[in-house]
C-alpha positions as semicolon CSV with decimal commas, in nm:
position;residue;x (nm);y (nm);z (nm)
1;X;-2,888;-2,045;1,413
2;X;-2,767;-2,409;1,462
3;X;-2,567;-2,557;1,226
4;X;-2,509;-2,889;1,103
5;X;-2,309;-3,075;0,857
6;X;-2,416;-3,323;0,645
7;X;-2,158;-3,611;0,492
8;X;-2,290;-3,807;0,213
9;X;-2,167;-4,038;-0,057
10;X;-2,459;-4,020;-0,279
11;X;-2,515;-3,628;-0,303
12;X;-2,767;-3,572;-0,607
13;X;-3,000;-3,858;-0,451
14;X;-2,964;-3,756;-0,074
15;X;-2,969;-3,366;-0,096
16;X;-3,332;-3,421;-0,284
17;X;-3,488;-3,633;-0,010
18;X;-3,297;-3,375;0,258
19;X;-3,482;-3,135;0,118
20;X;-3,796;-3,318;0,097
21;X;-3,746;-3,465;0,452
22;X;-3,662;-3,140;0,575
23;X;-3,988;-2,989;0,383
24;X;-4,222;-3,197;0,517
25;X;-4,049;-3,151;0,911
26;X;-4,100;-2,804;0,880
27;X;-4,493;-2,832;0,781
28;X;-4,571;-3,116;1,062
29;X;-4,406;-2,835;1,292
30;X;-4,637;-2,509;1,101
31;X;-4,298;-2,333;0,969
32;X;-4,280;-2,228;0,578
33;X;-3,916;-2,382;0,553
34;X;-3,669;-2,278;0,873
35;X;-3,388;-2,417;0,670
36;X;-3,147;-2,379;0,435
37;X;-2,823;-2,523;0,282
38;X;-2,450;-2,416;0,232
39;X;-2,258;-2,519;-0,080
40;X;-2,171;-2,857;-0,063
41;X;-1,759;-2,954;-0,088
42;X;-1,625;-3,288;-0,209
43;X;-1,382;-3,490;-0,049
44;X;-1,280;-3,840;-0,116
45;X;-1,591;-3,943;-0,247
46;X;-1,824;-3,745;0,007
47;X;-1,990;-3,469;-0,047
48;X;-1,997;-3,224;0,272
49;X;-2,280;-2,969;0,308
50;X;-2,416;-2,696;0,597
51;X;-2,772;-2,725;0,679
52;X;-2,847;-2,417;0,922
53;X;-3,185;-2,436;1,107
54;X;-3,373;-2,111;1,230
55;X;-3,408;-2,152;1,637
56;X;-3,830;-2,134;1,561
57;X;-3,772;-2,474;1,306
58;X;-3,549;-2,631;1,658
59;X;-3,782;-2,523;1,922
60;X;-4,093;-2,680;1,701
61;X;-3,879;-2,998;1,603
62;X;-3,764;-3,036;1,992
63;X;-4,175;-2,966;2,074
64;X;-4,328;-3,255;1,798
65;X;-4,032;-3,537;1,832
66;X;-3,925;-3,478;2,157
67;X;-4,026;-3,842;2,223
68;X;-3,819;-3,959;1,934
69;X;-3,536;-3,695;2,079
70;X;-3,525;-3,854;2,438
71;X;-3,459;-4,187;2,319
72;X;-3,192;-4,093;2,118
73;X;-2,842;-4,177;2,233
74;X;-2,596;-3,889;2,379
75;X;-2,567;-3,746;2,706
76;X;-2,615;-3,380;2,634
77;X;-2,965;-3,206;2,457
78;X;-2,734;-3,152;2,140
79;X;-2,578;-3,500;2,095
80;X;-3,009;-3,617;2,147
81;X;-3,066;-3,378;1,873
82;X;-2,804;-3,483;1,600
83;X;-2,827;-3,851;1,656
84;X;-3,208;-3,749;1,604
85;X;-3,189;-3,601;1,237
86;X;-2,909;-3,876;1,191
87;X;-3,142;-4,128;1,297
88;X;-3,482;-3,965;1,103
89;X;-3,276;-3,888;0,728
90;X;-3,164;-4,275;0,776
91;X;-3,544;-4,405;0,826
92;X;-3,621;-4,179;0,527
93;X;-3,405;-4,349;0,292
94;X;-3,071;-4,145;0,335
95;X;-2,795;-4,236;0,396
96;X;-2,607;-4,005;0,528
97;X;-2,377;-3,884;0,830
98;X;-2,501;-3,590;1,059
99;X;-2,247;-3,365;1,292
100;X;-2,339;-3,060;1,477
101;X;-2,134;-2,790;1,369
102;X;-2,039;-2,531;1,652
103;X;-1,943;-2,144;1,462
């Protein structure tokens, strides 16, 4: 299950629109949810949480955006992937840093 985490200075405004950002990915690829979170630690004035996708929510995100995915910047499938969810949380009004997270 892929992992990523999620930095964020503003964590009661961004982890709502995550989750409805998330929500709405998951129905546009047929999936009930696919997702979930970790508990979130603060640091410094950000907020650090997990997201962890199921591999059924990747495959259909790969499958629906994979236009959106090959424009993305980064040489490897991964880096196109988290620059991706980066790139779609920031057009959906969050602000927020995105890191692949390799357990």
């Amino acid at each position: 299950m892929p992992s990523f985490e999620i930095c964020t200075t503003k964590y009661e405004e961004d982890i709502k629109l995550i989750q409805v950002v998330m929500t709405k990915m998951a129905a546009v690829c047929n999936i009930a949810s696919g997702f979930k979170f970790g508990e979130p630690t603060s640091r410094f004035g950000w907020t650090f949480l997990q997201i962890y996708l199921d591999q059924e929510l990747c495959m259909g995100i790969e499958d629906k955006f994979s236009d959106m995915i090959k424009k993305c910047k980064g040489y490897k499938p991964d880096e196109k992937f988290t620059n991706f969810l980066s790139q779609y949380f920031e057009s959906r009004g969050c602000n927020v840093k995105v890191k692949m997270v390799n357990d």
